[in-house]
Every structure is written in structure tokens, then in C-alpha cells.
N, C-alpha and C positions, 0 to 999 in steps of 0.2 A: 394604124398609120400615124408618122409621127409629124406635127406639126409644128411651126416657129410660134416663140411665144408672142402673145397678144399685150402690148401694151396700151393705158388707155389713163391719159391725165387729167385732172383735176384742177380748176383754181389758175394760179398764178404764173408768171413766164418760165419765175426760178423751179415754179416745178415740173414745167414742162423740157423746163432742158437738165433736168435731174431726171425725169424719164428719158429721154435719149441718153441720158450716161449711164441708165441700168439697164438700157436694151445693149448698148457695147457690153458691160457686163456679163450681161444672161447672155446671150449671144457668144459670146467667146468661152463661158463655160459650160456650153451645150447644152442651154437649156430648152426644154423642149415641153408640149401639152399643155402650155401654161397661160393664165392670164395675169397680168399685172394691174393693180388699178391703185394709180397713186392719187391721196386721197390730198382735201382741202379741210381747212378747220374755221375759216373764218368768222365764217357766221353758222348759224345752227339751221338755214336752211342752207349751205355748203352742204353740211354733212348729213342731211338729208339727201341730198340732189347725190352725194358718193353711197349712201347703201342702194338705192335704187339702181344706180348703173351698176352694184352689185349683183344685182338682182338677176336684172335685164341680162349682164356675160354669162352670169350664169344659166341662165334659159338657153342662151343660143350656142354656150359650150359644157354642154351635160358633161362630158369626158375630161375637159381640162381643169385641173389647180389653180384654186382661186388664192393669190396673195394678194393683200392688204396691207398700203406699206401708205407714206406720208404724215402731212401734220393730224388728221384727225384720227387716224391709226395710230400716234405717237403718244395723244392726249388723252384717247379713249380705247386704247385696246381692248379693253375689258366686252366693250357695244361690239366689236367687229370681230374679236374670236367666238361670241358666243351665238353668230349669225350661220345659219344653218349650211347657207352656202358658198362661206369661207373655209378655209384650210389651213391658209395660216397669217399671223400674222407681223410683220417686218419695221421696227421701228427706223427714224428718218436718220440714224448714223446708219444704221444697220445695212438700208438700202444702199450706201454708196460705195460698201467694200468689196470688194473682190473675194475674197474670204466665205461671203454670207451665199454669194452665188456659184461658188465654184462647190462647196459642201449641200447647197440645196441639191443642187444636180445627183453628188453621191447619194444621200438620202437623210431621210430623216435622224438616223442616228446622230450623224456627221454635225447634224446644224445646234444644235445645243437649244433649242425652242423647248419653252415651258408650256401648256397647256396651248399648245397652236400660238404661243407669245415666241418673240424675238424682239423685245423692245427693253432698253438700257436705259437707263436716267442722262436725258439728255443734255442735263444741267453740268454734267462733268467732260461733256466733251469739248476741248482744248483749240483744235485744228480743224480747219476746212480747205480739202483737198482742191488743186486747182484739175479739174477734169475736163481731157484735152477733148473736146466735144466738135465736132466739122460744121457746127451750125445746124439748124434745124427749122420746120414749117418753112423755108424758100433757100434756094443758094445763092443768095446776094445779102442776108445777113446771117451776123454769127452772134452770139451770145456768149459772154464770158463771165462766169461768177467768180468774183473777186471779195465776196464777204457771206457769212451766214449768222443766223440769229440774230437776237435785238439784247440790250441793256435796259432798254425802257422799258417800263411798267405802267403803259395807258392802262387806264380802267376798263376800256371797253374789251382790250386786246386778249385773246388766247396765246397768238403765234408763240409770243418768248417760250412758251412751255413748248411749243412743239419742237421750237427750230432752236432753242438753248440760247446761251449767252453769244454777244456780238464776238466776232470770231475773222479774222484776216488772209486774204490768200498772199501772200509777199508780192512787192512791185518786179521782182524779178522774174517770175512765174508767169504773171500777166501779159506782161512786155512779150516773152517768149512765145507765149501762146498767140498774144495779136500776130506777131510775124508770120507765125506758121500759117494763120487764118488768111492774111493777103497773100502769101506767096501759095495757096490755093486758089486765090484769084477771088475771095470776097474783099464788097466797095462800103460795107458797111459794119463795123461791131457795135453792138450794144453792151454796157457794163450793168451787171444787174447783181442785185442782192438780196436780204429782207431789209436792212437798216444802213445802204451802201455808202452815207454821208457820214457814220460810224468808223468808216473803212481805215484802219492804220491805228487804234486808239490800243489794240495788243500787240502791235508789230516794236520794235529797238527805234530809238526814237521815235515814237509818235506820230507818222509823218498822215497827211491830213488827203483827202479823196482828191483835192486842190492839185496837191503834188501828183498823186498817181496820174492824173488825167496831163498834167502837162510833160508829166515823163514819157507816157506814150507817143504824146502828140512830135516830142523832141527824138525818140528813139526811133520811131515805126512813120519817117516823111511820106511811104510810100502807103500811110493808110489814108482812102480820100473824106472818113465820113466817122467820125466816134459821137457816140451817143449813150446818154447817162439815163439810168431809166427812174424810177420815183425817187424823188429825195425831202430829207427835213430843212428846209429854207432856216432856219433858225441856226440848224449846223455846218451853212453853208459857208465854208472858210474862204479868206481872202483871196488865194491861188487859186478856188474851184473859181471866184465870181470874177476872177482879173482873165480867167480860161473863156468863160461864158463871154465875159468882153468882147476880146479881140480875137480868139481863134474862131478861124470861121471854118476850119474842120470839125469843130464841135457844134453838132448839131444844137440849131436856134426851139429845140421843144425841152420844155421842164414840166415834168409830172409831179405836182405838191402833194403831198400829206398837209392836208389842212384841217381836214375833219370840222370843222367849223366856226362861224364867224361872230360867237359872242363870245365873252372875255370871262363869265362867270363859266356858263358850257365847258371853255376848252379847260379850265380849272380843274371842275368834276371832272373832265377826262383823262385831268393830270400830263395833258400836251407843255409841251416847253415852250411855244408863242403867245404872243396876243396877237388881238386881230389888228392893231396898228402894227404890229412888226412885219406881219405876213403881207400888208396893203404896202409899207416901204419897201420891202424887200421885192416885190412884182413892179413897181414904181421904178426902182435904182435900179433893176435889170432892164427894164425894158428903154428908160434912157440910153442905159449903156447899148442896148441890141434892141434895134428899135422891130425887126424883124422876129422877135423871140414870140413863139405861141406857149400859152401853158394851158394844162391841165390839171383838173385837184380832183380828190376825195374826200366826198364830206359826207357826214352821217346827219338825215333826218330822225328827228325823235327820242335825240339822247334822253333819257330819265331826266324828268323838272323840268326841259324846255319850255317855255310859256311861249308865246304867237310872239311878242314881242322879241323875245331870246333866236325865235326861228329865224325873224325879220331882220337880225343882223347875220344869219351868216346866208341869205337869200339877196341882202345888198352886194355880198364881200364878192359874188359872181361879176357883179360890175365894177365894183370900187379896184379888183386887182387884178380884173381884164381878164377872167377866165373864160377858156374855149371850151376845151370837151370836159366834163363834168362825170366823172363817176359818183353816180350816188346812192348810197347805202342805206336803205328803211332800218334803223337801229332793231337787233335783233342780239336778246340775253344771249348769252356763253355763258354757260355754269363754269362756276369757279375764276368767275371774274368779278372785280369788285361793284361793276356796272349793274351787275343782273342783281344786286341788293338792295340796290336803291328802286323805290315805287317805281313803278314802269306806266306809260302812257298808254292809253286807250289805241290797239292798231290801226281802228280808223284813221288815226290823228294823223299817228305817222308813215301809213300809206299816201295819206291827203298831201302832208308837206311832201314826202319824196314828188310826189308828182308833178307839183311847182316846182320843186328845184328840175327838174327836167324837163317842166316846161322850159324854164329860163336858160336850162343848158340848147336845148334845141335853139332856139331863139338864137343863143350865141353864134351857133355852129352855123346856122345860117346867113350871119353879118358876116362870118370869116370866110366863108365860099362866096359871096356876093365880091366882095373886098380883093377875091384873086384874080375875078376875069379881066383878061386883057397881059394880067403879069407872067413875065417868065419864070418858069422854074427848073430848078433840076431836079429830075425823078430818079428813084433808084427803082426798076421792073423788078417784083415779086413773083407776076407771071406775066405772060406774055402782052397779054391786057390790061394788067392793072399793076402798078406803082406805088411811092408816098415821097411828096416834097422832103424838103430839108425839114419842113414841121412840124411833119410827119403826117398830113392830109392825105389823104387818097388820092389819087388818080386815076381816069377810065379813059383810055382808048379806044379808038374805032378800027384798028389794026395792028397787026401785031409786032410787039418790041424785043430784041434780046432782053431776055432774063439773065437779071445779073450784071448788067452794065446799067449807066446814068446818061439818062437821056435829057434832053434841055426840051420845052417846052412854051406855047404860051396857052395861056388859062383861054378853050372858049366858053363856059358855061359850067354850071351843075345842076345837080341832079340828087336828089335825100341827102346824103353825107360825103355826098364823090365830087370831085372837081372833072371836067371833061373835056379831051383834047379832040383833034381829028387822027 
């Protein structure tokens, strides 16, 4: 009996709405028996936590095709064709054509795979396709990827090798596609990429992530809610920070790349800030938009960090007003310049991670304390549950259209949710 294929992602947003753009693929090219599992490379337990769920599809579908396609199938193909119970495997251009999917279907002849490989040098591909995607995990937001790959060369970082050089979808593209998305009837887009403050540095003039966001906001009146997902504050140009200003369709949350708050550290990691530029740069936004929430990622335990080195980027949680806190136990990537240098005892850097999440909780809880009593406007995910403009959760006691923006006032919370009646 023939089944629809199983998709199953990994990791990051951009690749979760790269799996719904290969389920319209396989999908439209009949594919069938199959499981997909797009893989994460971040860190080296990422791509532990992706052969397991390897593993695991494969237990529970003896019968179907196991493809292995993403950044750590990109970086390592060699680990994931030679796994007993993969079949093949799909590098991260590879997965996005039409081509690769429409010839898997025919058969194996058709697909041109070397030893269970389909992965190209992702350092030569040019283009990143804008894929017309209906939004995905709720229908009240849509996701639009407007950039792929990175330029930069952090120390600690794999992705450039997985996801290639920094790469432009056209402002015309986007524009087009946000319209399509509201006149579906979504109240919210998110713009996402790997490096999306990079966004325009290939395109004919130049033009800077600043511009894109205000051309939309100037083209698409009738979108009520755009929202920019992680960006490098460092590259944040005058048009993105004069957008953050005064348009208040652009959602008040900024998700920082910061990785950390001493000034030798972000060196070794080869980041482009200091920690005085990242403390001004949350300081001048937050003047300007005194409602702006942010979020960072910071890595405990880089190589050489001393107690002292940890204790500046454990103050910078305060000094630049961070909310929710992604934090990373530094963990080697082979073939990064990071895993070279002497590595710290894991004790260590378990120990820090877990102060900085102390201190992230601690935040999170001043900033739900901070809302009761205020109105908000929600955008419904599900019937029960929402997120402000800054992107906080919400929990009702009754049920909301999904997909429309409901106003609110804050009565209380509850772990990480703010809670209405």
C-alpha cells in the first residue's frame, strides 16, 4: 500500500520552512514510501540528536526510504550515506529543486547520486530561489526567506559550509510573495534567513535589509504585522534602525547574534562587535522604541574563557536588557577553527550555561511580571494560545479565532505565558 511521504525537521525555522517547500515538491512529484529528515549541523550534538531520529523513522517505517538531505548531510555526507539505515543522501541545493524530486520518483537511474550521495559544492551556488511557501506550524503566520548562506567566517560556526556563500532573493520577489500571503488572509510575515542583515550585498546596487523592510512596509499597506527574525546588530543599517524607530507594523522583538560579552572572546570568535557596540546598539533602540523586547544567543564556554571573560558576557544580559536568552554550551565542530584551540573542562561549561539560564529565566520573569494589567494585541496560533507584538506568549481561558489579532489585557502568568480570561 502506498503511503504519503514523511517529513520530519531539524534545527532552525529556515529549515523548517525548507521542509514544507520539499513536501510541495515531493508532493507534486509523486512521491511516495518515503521519509524525509532534514538534518541540523550546528552543534555536534545537533547532529547527534539527527542520526537518532534517523534511527528511530527508521524503526517505525521498516518499508519506507530513508533521505537525508540538510546542513549536516551537506557537511557530512560521508557519516550519513554510510548509516545502515539511510538510502540516500540529498545535499542542501539539491533539496530545493524540482528536478531532484521529480527524477527520485522515476528512479534511481534518473537521479545522478554517487554512492547514495547527491551533494554538490555548495560554495558555487549563486542563487537562492524565493519559494512560494502558504506559511506553515499555524495560519496566521507565514515565513518568507529572502536570503541564504553566510560571508562570515566565525570560528565557532559550520553553517557557511553547509548553507554556502551569502546569497539574495530580489525585493521584487518578496514584495510579491508578501501580497500573495495577505490576500490568503495572513496578519503576520516573518522574514528569515541564515545571515538576513547580509540581505542585498549580491543584488545591483547594493541595497541594504533597511530598504527591503521599508519597501514592503510602503508596497503591502494592507500587511498588519512584519517581523525580522535573528540579525547582526553590528550590520544593522540606518533604513533597518529608522524602520525599528517609527514603523510600528514592524514588529518591537529583535533576536541578536551576540554570542558573547567579552571583547577578547568575541575576537577568538572572529564576530564583527564589541561588547560596547552591542550595549549601544540595545540602548539607541530601545530609546528610540521604548516597547522593543530582545533576545540573544550566546555561547558558554568558548575555548580560553576564564570566570572573569564569562562574567562579562553574564553582565551584558543586564547591561542590554535581554529577555529570552538562547544559550549554547560551546560544543567543537570539526573543521572549524574553534575545535583547535584547547577546550574547557565540560563541567565548566555546562556550570556557566546554566547560570546564564539562570539569569535568562530571572529575565523572563521581570518581563511577564512588567505586563500585567497592559493591553496587548495578540495574533491566535491556536485557539488558546497567541504572542504579543514581542512576541510573549499568551494563554486564554476560551477560545479565540485563529488567525486574527485580538486586544487584550495582561491578567497574570504563569512559567513562560502571560494569561488572559
Amino acid at each position: 500500500m502506498k503511503s504519503p511521504p514523511i517529513f520530519a525537521n531539524m534545527g532552525c525555522r529556515l529549515n523548517a520552512y525548507e521542509s514544507e517547500a520539499m513536501k510541495d515538491l515531493g508532493t507534486t512529484a509523486g512521491l511516495e514510501n518515503a521519509v524525509v529528515i532534514n538534518t541540523c549541523a550546528v552543534t555536534g550534538e545537533a547532529v547527534r540528536s539527527s542520526k537518532q531520529q534517523i534511527r528511530r523513522l527508521r524503526r517505525e517505517n521498516p518499508d519506507a526510504q530513508i533521505i537525508v538531505t540538510g546542513c549536516a548531510a551537506q557537511t557530512e555526507p560521508r557519516t550519513f550515506a554510510d548509516m545502515a539505515e539511510v538510502d540516500l543522501v540529498i545535499g542542501n541545493s539539491e533539496k530545493m529543486q524540482a528536478e531532484t524530486w521529480n527524477n527520485l520518483v522515476k528512479g534511481p537511474d534518473f537521479l545522478g547520486a554517487t554512492e547514495k550521495i547527491l551533494v554538490d559544492d555548495i560554495m558555487s551556488v549563486r542563487e537562492t530561489a524565493s519559494h512560494l511557501i502558504d506559511g506553515f506550524g499555524t495560519r496566521s503566520r507565514a515565513y518568507v526567506q529572502v536570503q541564504n548562506g553566510c560571508d562570515h567566517r566565525c570560528t565557532f560556526c559550520i553553517i557557511p559550509f553547509g548553507r554556502g556563500n551569502s546569497r539574495s532573493v530580489g525585493a521584487g520577489l518578496v514584495v510579491e510573495q508578501i501580497k500573495r500571503l495577505v490576500g490568503k488572509g495572513f496578519n503576520e510575515v516573518v522574514l528569515t534567513g541564515v545571515d538576513i542583515t547580509s540581505w542585498g550585498a549580491d543584488l545591483p546596487a547594493t541595497p541594504k535589509l533597511g530598504d527591503l523592510v521599508q519597501r514592503i512596509l510602503r508596497l503591502v499597506p494592507d500587511l498588519p504585522r512584519l517581523r525580522i527574525s535573528s540579525i547582526d546588530s553590528v550590520e544593522a543599517d540606518p533604513a533597518l534602525i529608522d524602520a525599528i524607530a517609527s514603523e510600528h507594523r514592524l514588529m518591537p522583538h529583535l533576536h541578536l547574534s551576540l554570542q558573547a560579552g567579552d571583547n577578547m572572546i568575541l575576537k577568538r570568535m572572529k564576530r564583527r562587535h564589541s561588547r560596547e557596540e552591542a550595549i549601544a546598539f540595545c540602548n539607541a533602540m530601545r530609546a528610540a522604541r521604548p516597547d522593543i523586547i530582545y533576545g540573544a544567543d550566546i555561547i558558554a564556554g568558548f575555548p580560553t574563557e576564564t570566570e572573569e571573560m564569562f562574567q562579562n558576557s553574564l553582565k551584558l544580559v543586564e547591561e542590554c536588557d535581554l529577555t529570552w536568552l538562547h544559550v549554547f554550551p560551546f560544543s567543537p565542530r570539526s573543521g572549524t577553527p574553534a575545535a583547535r584551540i584547547p577546550q574547557l573542562d565540560r563541567s565548566v561549561i555546562k556550570e556557566r550555561a546554566g547560570r546564564l539560564r539562570a539569569a535568562g529565566a530571572a529575565r523572563v520573569q521581570a518581563h511577564l511580571a512588567a505586563q500585567v494589567g497592559q493591553q496587548h494585541n495578540v495574533l491566535m496560533e491556536n485557539p488558546r494560545m497567541g504572542r504579543t507584538e514581542g512576541f510573549t506568549e499568551v494563554a486564554f481561558g476560551s477560545d479565540q479565532p485563529v488567525g486574527q489579532i485580538v486586544q487584550r489585557q495582561i491578567a497574570g502568568f504563569e512559567d513562560q505565558r502571560l494569561l488572559v480570561q
